[in-house]
gemmi code that builds the backbone of each chain (N, CA, C; Angstrom):
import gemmi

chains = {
    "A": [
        ("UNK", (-8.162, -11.372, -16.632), (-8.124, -9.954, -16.264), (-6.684, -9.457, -16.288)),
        ("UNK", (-6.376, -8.251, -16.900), (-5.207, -7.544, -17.235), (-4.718, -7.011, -16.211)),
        ("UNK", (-3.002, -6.970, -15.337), (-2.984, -5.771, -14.748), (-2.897, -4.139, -15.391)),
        ("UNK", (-3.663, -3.092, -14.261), (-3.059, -2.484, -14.619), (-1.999, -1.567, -14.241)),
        ("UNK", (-1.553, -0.418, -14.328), (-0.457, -0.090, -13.512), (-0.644, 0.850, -12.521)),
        ("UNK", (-0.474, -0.275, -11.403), (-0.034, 0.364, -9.909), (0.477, 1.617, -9.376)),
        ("UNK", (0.646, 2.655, -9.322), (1.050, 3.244, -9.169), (2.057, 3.586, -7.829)),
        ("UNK", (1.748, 2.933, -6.486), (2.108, 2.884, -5.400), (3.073, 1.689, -5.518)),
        ("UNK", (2.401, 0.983, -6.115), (3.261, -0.943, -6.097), (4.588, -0.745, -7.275)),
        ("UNK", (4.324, 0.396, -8.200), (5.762, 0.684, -8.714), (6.461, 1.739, -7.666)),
        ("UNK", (6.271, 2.796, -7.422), (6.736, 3.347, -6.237), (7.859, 2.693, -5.315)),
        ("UNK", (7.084, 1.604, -4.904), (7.462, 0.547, -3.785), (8.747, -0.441, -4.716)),
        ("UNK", (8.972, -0.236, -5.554), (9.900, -0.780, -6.164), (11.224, -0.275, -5.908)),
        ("UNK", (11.326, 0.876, -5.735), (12.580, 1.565, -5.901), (12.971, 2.448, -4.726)),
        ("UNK", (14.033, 3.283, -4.362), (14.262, 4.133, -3.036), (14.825, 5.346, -4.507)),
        ("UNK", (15.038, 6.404, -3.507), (16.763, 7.893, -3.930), (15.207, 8.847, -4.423)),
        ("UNK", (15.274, 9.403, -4.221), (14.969, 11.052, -4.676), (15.125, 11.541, -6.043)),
        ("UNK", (14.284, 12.286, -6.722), (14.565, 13.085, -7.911), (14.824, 12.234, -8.894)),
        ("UNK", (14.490, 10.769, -9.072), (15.046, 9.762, -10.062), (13.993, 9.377, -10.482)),
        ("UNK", (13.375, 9.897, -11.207), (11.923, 9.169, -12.199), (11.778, 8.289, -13.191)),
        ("UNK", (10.635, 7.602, -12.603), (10.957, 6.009, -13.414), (9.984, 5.844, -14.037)),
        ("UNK", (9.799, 5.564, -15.657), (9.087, 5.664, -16.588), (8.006, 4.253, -16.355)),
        ("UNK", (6.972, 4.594, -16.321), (6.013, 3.399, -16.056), (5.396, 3.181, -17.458)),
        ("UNK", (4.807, 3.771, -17.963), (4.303, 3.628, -19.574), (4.873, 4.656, -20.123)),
        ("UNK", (4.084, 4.639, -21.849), (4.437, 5.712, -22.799), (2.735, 6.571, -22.782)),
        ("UNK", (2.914, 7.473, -23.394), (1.330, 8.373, -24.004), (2.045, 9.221, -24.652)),
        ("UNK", (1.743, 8.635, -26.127), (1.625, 9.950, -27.202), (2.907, 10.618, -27.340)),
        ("UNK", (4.018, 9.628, -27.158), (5.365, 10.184, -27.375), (5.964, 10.868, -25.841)),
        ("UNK", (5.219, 10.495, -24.792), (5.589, 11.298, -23.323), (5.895, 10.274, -22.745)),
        ("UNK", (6.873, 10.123, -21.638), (7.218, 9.403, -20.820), (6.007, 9.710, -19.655)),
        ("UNK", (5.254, 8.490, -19.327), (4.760, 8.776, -17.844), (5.772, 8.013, -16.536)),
        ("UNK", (5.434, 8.874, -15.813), (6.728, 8.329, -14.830), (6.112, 8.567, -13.049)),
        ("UNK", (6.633, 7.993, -12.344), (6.436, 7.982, -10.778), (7.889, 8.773, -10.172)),
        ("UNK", (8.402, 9.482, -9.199), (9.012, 9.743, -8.831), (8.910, 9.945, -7.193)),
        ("UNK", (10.181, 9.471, -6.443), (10.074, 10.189, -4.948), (10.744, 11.391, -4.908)),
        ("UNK", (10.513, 11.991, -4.319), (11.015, 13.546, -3.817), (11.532, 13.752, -2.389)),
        ("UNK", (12.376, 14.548, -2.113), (12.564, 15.134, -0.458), (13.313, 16.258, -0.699)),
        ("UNK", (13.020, 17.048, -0.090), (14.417, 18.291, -0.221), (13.964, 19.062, -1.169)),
        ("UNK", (15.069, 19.525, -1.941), (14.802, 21.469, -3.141), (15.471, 20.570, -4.006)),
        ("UNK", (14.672, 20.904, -5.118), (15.367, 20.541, -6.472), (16.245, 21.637, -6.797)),
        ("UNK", (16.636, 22.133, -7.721), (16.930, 23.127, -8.409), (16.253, 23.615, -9.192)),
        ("UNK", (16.808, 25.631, -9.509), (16.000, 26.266, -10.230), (16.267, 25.695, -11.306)),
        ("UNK", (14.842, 25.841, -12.855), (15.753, 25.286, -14.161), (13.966, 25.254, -14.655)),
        ("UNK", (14.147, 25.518, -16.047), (12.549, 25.708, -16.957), (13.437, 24.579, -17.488)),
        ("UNK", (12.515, 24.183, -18.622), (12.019, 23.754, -20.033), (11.647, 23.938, -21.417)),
        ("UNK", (12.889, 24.019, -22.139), (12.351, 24.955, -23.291), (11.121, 24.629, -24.436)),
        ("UNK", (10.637, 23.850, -24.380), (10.312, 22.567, -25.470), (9.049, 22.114, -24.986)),
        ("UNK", (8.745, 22.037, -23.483), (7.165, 21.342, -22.768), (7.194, 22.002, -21.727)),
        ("UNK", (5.805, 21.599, -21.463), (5.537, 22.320, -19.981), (5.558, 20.702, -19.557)),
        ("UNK", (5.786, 21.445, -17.965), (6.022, 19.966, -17.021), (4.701, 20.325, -16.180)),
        ("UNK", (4.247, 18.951, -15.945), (2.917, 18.361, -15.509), (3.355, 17.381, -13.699)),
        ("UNK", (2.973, 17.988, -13.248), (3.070, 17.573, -11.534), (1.295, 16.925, -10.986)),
        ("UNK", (1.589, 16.206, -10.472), (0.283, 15.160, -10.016), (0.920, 14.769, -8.335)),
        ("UNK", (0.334, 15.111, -7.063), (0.963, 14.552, -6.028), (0.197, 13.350, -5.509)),
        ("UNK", (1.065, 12.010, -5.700), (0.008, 11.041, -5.389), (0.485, 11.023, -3.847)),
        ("UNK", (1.469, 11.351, -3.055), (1.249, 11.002, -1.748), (2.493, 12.421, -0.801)),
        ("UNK", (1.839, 12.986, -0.147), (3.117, 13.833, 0.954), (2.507, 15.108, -0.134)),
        ("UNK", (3.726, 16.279, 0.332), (3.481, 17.586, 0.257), (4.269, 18.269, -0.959)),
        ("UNK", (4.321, 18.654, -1.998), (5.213, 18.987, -2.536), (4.378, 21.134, -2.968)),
        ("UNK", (5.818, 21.364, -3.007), (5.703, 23.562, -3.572), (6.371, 23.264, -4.557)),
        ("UNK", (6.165, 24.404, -5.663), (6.364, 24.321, -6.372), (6.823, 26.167, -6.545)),
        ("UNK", (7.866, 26.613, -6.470), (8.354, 27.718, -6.571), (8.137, 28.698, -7.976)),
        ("UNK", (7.843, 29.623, -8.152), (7.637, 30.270, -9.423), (8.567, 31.532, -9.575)),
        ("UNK", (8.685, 32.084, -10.220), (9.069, 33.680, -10.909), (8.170, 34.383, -9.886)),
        ("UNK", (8.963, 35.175, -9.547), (8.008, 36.785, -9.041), (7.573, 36.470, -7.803)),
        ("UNK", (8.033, 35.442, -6.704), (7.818, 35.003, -5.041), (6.984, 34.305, -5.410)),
        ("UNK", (6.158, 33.452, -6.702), (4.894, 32.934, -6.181), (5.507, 31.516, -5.816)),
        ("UNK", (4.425, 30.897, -4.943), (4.710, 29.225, -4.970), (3.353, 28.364, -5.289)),
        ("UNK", (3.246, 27.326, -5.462), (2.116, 27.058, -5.586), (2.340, 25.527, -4.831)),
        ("UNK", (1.427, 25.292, -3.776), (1.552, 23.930, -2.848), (0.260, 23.142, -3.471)),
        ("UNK", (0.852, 21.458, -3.098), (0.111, 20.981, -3.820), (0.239, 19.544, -2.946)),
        ("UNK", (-0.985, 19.390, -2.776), (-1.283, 17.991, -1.311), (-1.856, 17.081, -2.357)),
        ("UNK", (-2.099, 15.533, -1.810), (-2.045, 14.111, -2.681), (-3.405, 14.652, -3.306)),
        ("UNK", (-3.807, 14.294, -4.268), (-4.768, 14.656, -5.256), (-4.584, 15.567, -6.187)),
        ("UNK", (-3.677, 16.478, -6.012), (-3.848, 18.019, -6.478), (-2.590, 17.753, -7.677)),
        ("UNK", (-3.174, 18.376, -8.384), (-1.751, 19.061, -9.936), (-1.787, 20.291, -10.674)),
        ("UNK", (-0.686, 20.245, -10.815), (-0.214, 21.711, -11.692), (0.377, 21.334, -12.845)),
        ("UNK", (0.457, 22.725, -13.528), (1.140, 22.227, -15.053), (2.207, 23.692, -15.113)),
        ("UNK", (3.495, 23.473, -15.093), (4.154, 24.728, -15.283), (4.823, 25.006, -16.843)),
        ("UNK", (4.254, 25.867, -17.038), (4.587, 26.048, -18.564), (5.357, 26.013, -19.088)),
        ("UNK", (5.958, 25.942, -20.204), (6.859, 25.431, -20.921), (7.952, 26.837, -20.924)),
        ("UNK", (9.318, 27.008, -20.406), (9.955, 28.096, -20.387), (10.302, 28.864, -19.488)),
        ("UNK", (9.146, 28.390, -18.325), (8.719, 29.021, -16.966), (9.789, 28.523, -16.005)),
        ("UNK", (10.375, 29.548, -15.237), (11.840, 28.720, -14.087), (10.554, 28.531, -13.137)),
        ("UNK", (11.057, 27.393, -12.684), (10.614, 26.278, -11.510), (11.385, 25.998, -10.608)),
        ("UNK", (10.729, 25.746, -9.090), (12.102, 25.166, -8.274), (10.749, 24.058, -7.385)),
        ("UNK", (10.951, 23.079, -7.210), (10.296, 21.967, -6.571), (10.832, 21.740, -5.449)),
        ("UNK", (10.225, 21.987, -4.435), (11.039, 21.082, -3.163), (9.262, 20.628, -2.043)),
        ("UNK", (9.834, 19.631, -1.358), (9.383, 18.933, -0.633), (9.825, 18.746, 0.953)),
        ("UNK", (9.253, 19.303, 1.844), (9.691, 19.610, 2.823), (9.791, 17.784, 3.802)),
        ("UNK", (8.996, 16.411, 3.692), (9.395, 15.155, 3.861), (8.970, 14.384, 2.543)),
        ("UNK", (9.125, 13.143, 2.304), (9.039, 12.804, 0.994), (7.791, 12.898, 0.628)),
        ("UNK", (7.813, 13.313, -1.016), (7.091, 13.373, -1.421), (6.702, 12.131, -2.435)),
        ("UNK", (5.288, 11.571, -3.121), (5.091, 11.337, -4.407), (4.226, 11.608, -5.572)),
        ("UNK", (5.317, 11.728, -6.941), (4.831, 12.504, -7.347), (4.600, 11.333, -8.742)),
        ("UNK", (2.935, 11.997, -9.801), (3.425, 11.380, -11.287), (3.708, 12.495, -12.107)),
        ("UNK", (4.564, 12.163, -12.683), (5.358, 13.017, -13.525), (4.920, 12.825, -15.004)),
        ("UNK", (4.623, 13.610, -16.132), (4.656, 13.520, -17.445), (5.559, 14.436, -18.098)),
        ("UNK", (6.385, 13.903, -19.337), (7.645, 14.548, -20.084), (7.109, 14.033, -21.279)),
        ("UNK", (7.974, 14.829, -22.741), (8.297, 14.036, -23.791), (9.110, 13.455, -23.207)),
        ("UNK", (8.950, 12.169, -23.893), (10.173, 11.286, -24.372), (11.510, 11.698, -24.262)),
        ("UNK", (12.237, 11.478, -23.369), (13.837, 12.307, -23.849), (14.040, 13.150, -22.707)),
        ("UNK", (12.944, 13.975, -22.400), (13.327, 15.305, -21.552), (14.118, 15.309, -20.451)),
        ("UNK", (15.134, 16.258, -20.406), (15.894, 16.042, -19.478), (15.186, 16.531, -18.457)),
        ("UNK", (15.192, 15.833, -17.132), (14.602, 16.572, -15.671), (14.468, 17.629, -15.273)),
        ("UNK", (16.600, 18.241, -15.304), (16.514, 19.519, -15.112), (16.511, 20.508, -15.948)),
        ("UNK", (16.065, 19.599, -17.088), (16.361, 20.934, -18.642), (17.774, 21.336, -18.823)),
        ("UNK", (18.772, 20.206, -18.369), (19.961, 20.268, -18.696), (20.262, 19.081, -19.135)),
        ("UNK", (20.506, 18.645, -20.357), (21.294, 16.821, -20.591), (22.311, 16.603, -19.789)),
        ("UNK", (22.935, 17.321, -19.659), (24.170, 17.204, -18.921), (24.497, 16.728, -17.621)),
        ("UNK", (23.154, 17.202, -17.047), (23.091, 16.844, -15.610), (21.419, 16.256, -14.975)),
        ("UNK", (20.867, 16.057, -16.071), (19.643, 14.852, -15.851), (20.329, 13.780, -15.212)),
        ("UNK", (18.936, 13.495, -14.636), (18.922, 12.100, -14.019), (18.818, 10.905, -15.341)),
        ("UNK", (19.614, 9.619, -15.199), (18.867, 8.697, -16.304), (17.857, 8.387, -16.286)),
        ("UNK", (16.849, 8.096, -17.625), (15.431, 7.628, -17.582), (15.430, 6.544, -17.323)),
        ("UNK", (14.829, 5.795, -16.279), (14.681, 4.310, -16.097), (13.506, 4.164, -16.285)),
        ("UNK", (12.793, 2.542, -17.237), (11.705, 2.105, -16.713), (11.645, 1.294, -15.829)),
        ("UNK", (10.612, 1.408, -15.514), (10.361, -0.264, -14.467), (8.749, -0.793, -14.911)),
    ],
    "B": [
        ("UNK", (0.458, 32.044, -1.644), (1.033, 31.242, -2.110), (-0.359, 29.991, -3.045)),
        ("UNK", (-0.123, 30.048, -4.409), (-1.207, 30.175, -5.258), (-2.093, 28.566, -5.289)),
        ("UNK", (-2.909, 28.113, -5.643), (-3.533, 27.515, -5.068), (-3.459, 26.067, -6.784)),
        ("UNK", (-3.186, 25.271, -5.809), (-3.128, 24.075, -7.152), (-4.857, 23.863, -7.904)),
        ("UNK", (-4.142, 22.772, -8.659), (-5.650, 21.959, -8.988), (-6.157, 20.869, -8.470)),
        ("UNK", (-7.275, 21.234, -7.708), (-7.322, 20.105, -6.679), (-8.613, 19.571, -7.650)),
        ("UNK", (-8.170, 17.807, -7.861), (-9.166, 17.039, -8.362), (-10.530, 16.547, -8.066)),
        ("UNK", (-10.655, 16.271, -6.843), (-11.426, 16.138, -6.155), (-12.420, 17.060, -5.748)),
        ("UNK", (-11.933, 18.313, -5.604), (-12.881, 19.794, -5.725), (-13.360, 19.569, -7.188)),
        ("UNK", (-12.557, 19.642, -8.082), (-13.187, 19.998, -9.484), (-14.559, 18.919, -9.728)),
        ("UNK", (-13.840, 17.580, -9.291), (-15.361, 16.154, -9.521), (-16.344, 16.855, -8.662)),
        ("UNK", (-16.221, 17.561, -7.887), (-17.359, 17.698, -6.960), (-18.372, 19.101, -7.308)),
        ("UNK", (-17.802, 19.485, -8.765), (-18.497, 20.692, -9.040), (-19.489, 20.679, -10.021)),
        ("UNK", (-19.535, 18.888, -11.038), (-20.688, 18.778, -11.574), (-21.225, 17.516, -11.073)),
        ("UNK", (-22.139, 17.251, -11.805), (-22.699, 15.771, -11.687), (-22.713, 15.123, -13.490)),
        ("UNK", (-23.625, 13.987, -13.637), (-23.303, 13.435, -14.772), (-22.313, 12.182, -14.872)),
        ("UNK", (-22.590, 11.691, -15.831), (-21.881, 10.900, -16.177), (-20.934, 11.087, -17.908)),
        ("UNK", (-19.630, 10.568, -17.946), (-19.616, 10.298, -19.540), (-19.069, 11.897, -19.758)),
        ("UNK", (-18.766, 12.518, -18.992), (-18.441, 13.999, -19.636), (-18.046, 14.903, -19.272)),
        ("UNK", (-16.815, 14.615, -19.710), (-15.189, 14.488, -19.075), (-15.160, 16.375, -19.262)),
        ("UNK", (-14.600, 16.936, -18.124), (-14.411, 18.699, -18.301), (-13.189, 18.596, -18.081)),
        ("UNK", (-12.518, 19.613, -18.610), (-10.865, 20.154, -18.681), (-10.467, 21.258, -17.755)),
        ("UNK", (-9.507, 20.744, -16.677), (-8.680, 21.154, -15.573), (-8.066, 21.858, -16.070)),
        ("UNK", (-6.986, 21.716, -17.198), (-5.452, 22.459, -17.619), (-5.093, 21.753, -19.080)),
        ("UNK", (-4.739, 22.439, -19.266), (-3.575, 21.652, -20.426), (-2.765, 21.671, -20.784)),
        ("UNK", (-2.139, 20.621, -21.008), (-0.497, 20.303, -20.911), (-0.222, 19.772, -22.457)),
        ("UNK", (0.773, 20.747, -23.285), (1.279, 20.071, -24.238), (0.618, 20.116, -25.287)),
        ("UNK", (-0.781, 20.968, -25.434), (-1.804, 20.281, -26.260), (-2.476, 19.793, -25.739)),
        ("UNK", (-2.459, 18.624, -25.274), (-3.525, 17.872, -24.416), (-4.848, 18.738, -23.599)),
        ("UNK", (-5.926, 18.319, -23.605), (-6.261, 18.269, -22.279), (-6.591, 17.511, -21.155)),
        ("UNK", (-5.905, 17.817, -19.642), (-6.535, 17.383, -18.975), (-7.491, 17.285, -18.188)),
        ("UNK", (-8.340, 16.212, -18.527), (-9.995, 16.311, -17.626), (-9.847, 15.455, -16.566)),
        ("UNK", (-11.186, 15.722, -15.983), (-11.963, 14.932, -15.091), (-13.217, 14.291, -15.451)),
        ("UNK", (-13.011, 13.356, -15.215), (-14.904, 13.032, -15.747), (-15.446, 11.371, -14.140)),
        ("UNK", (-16.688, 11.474, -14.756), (-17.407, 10.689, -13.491), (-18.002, 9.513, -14.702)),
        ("UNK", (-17.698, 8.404, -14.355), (-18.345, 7.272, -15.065), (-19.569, 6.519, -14.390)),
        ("UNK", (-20.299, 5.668, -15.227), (-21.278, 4.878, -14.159), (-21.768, 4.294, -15.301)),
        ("UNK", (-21.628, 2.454, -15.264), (-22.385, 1.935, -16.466), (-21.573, 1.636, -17.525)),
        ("UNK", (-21.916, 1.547, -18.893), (-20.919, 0.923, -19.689), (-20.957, 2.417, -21.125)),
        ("UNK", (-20.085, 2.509, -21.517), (-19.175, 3.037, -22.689), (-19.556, 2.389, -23.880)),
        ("UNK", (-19.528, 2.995, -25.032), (-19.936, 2.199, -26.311), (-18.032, 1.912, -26.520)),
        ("UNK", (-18.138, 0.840, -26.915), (-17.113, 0.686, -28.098), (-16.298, 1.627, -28.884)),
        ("UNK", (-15.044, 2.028, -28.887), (-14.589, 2.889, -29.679), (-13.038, 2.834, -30.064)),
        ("UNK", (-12.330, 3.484, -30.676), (-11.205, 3.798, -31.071), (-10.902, 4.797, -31.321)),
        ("UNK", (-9.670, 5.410, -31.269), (-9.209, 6.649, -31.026), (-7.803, 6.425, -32.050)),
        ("UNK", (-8.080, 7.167, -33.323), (-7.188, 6.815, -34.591), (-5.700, 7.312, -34.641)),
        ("UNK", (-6.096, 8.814, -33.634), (-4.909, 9.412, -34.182), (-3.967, 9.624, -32.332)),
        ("UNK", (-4.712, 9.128, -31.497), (-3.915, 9.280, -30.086), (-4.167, 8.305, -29.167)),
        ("UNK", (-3.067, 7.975, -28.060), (-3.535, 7.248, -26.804), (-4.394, 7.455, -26.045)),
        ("UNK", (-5.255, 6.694, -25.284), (-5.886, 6.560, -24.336), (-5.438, 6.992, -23.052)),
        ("UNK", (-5.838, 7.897, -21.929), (-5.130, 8.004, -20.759), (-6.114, 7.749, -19.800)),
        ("UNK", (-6.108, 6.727, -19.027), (-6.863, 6.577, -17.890), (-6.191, 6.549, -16.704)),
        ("UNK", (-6.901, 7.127, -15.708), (-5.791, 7.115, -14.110), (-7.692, 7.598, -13.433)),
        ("UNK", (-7.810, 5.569, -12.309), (-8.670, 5.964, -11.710), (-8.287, 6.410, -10.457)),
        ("UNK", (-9.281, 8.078, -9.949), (-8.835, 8.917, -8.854), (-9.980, 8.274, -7.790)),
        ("UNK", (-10.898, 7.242, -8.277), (-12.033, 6.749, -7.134), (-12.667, 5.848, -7.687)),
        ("UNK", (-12.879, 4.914, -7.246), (-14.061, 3.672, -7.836), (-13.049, 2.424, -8.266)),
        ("UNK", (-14.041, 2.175, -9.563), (-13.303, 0.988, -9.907), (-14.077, 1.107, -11.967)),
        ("UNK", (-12.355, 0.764, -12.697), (-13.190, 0.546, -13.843), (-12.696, -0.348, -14.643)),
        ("UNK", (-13.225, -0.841, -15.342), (-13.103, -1.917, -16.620), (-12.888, -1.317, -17.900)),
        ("UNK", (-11.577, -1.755, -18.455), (-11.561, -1.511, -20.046), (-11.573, -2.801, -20.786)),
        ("UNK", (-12.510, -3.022, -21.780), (-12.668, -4.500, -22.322), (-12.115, -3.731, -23.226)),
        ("UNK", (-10.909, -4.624, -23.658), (-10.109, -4.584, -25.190), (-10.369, -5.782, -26.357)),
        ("UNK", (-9.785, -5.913, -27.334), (-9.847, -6.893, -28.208), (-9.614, -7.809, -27.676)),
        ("UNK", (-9.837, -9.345, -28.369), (-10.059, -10.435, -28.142), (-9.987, -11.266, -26.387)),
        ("UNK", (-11.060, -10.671, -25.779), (-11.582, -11.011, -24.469), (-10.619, -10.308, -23.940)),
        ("UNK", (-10.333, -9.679, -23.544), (-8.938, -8.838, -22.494), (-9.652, -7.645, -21.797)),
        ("UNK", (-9.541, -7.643, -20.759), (-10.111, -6.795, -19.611), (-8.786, -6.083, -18.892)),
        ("UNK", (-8.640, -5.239, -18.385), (-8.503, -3.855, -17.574), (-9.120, -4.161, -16.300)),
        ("UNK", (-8.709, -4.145, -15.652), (-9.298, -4.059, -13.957), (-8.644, -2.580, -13.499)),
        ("UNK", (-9.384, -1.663, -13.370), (-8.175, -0.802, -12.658), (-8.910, -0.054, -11.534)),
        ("UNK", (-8.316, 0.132, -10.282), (-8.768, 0.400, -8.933), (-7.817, 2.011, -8.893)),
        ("UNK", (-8.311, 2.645, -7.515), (-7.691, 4.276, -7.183), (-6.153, 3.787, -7.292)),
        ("UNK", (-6.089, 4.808, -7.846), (-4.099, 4.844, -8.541), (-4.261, 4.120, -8.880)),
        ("UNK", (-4.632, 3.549, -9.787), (-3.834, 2.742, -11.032), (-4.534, 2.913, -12.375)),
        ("UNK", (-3.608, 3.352, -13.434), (-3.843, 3.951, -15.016), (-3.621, 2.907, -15.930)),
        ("UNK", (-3.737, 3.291, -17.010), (-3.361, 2.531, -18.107), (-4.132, 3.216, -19.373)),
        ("UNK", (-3.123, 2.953, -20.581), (-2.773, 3.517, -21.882), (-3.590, 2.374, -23.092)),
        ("UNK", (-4.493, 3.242, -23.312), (-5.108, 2.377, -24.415), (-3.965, 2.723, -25.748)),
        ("UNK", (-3.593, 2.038, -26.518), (-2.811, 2.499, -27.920), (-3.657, 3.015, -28.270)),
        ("UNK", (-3.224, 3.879, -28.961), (-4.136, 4.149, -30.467), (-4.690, 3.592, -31.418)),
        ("UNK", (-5.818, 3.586, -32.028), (-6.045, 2.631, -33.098), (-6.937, 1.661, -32.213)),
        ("UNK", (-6.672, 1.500, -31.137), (-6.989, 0.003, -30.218), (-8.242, -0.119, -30.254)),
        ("UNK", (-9.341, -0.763, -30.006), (-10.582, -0.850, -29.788), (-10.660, -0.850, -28.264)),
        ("UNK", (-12.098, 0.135, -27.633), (-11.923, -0.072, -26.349), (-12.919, -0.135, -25.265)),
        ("UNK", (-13.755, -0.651, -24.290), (-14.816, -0.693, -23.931), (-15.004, -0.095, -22.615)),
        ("UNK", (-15.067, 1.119, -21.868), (-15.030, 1.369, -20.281), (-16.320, 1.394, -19.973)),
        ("UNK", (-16.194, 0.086, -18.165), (-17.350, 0.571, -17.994), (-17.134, 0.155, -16.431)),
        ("UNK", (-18.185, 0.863, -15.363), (-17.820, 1.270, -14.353), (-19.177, 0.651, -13.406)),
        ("UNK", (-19.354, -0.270, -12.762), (-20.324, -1.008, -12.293), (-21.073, 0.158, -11.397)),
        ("UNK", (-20.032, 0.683, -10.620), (-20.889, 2.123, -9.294), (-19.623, 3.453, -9.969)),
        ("UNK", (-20.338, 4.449, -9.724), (-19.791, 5.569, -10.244), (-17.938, 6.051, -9.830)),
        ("UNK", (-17.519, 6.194, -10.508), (-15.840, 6.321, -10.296), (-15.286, 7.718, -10.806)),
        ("UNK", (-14.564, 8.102, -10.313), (-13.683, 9.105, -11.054), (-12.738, 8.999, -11.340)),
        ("UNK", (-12.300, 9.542, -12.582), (-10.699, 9.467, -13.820), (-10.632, 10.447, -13.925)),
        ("UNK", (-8.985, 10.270, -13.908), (-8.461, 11.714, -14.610), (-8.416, 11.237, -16.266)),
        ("UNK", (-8.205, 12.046, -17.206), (-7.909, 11.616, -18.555), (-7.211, 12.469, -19.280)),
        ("UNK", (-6.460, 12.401, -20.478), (-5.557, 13.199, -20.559), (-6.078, 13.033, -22.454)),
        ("UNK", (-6.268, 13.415, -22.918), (-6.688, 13.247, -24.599), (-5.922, 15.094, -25.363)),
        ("UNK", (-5.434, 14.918, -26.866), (-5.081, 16.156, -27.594), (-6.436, 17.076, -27.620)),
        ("UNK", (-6.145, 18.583, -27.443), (-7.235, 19.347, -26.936), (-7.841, 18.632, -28.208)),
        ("UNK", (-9.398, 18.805, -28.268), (-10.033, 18.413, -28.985), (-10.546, 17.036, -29.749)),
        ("UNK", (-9.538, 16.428, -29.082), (-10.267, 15.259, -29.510), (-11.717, 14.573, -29.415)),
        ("UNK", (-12.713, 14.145, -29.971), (-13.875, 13.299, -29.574), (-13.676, 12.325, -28.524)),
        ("UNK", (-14.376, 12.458, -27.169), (-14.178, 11.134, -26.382), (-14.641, 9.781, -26.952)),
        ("UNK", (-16.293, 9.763, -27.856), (-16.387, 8.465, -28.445), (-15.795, 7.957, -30.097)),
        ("UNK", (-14.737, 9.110, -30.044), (-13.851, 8.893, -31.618), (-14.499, 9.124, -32.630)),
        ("UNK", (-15.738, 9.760, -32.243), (-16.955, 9.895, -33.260), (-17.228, 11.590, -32.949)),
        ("UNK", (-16.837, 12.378, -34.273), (-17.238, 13.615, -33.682), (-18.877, 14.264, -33.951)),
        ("UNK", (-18.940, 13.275, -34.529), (-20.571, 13.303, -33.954), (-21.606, 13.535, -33.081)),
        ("UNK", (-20.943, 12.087, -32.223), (-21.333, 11.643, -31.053), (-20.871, 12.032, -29.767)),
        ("UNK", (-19.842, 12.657, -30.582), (-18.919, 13.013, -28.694), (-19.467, 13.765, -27.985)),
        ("UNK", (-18.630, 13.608, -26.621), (-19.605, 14.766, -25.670), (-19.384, 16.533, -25.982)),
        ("UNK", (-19.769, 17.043, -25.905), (-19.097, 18.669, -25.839), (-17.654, 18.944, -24.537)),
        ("UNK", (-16.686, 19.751, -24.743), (-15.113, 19.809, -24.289), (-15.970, 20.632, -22.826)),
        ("UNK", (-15.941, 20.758, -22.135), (-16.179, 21.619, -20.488), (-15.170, 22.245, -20.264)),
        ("UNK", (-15.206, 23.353, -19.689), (-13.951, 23.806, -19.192), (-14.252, 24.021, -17.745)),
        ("UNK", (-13.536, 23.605, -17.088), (-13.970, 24.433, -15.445), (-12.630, 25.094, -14.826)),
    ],
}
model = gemmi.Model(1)
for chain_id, residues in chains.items():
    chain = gemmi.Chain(chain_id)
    for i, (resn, *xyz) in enumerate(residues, 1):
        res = gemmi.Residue()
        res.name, res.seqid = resn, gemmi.SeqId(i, " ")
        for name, pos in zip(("N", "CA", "C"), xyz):
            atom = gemmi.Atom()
            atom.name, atom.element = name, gemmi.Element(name[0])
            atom.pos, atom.b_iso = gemmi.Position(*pos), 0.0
            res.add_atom(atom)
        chain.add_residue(res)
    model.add_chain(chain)
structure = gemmi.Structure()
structure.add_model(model)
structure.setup_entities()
């Protein structure tokens, strides 16, 4: 029997905030686990929409025009590709994350986080 | 403050087995939900990955030469493409799945189920 991938038991691998760690590939996308706490920064995506999944804690998800959209363990959103975003998490959050391949976090290379797998 | 996609609401709005409805879509993709129970024919998927992430139960992917998939709540896994693949689910489970809009779930557009939207 094969494993397959854990999602919590990679989690449990790592500590820091906002640092997403690539667990497999799909179709040219990084899938990834991330912890959260605190406000990300504002910042879209020119190229994909970003895909939010909360596997554990509370995470908002800030929009254009006052909206927010909250999102408890089970629940996901998909913010469109172009769309300013601001993520924050009022205690930690976890989240699975899907990107292309490459994508920088904050839609800046400059100031992305590195892609790690584990 | 706008209201996510909660997974668990959406499984709870049909019944069935085998036939997977679409939440959102990301990228092209869509992402579904579907309810399993029982075994899957055999298939391959030529031109994309496999996305499985079980949200309840328990399921089995039999791959080529004797290789099994065990996968329990939170935990996914990526069939390749091309791969040969067998799911099957002893008591009823729920997956999320993530396939290019349109793809056939049994790689057979024949046979496949019809796309749901909810």
């Amino acid at each position: 029997m094969e494993p397959a991938i854990d999602l919590a038991a990679k989690l449990a691998t790592f500590e820091g905030h906002w640092q997403p760690r690539t667990v497999c590939e799909y179709n040219g996308h990084d899938v990834m686990v991330v912890k959260v706490q605190g406000e990300y920064r504002w910042h879209s995506h020119a190229e994909t929409d970003d895909f939010f999944l909360v596997l554990k804690g509370l995470l908002y998800i800030d929009l254009p025009e006052g909206r927010t959209v909250k999102l408890e363990a089970g629940q996901m959103f998909v913010v469109p590709r172009g769309v300013q975003h601001r993520p924050h998490a009022p205690q930690e959050a976890h989240l699975l994350l899907i990107e292309p391949s490459g994508t920088p976090n904050s839609g800046d290379p400059a100031t992305a986080a590195p892609r790690r797998v584990i």
